[in-house]
C-alpha positions, 0 to 999 in steps of 0.5 A: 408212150405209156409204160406197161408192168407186165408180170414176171415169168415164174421160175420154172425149175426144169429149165437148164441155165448155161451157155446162150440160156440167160437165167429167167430174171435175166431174159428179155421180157415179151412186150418191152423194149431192149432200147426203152429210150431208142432212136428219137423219131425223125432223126434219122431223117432229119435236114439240116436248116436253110441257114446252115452250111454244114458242109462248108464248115466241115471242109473249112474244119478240114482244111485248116486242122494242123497235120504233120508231113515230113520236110527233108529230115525233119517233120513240120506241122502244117495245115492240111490245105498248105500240105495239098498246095505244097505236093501239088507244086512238089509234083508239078516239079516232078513233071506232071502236067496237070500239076504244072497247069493247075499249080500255074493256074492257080498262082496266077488266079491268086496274083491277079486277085492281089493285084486287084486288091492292090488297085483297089487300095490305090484308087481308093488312096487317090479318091481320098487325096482328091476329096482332100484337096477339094475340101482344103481349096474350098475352105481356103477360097472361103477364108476357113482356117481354124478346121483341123486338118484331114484325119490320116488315110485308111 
């Protein structure tokens, strides 16, 4: 945008400075801008891109910021997910039955997701002592013996 030089309003002497009455120089000048920079254009409406997950960054932000809640006498420092976790299973105590049966589903929506890394790594470990066992037999059967031993499991 073209910046235009406008002339300057000529002092008139009768004019009164004091209170809300800026001294002539002082006044805005017709035609230009308090905010020559301003806004850009589209900002205000601008979307985030496809590939950003703003929001999920902003609660994984909030979840994790470290706060400071009391624990009996003293004061503790603790994410704030721990802390929502913690009052949940505080009130469940305290009787609330929604806290009980969220509380409890969540412990055991948790337990059986460990459980389920647990067989997970146990069906792996298995599959890994078979295929062993298979290529030892094999280099056995065909007389192989100078092949170094299996690598340790992951």
């Amino acid at each position: 945008m073209k910046k235009r030089n406008l002339p300057q309003p000529t002092p008139d002497v009768s004019y009164e400075v004091g209170y809300r009455k800026p001294q002539v120089a002082n006044q805005f000048q017709p035609g230009r801008s308090g905010n020559p920079n301003g806004r850009p254009r589209g900002s205000k409406n601008k979307q985030p891109k496809l590939n950003e997950e703003r929001l999920k960054g902003i609660i994984l932000d909030e979840a994790y910021r470290d706060i400071t809640v009391r624990d009996g006498n003293r004061n503790v420092t603790v994410p704030m997910a721990q802390a929502v976790v913690r009052a949940l299973a505080v009130n469940a105590v305290k009787g609330q039955h929604r806290s009980q049966r969220l509380f409890a589903e969540l412990l055991g929506a948790t337990e059986r997701e460990n459980k389920q890394l647990a067989d997970e790594w146990v069906q792996t470990a298995i599959a890994y002592k078979i295929e062993w066992n298979e290529e030892l037999q094999r280099r056995k059967d065909m007389g192989i013996t100078d092949l170094p031993a299996p690598p340790a499991p992951p």
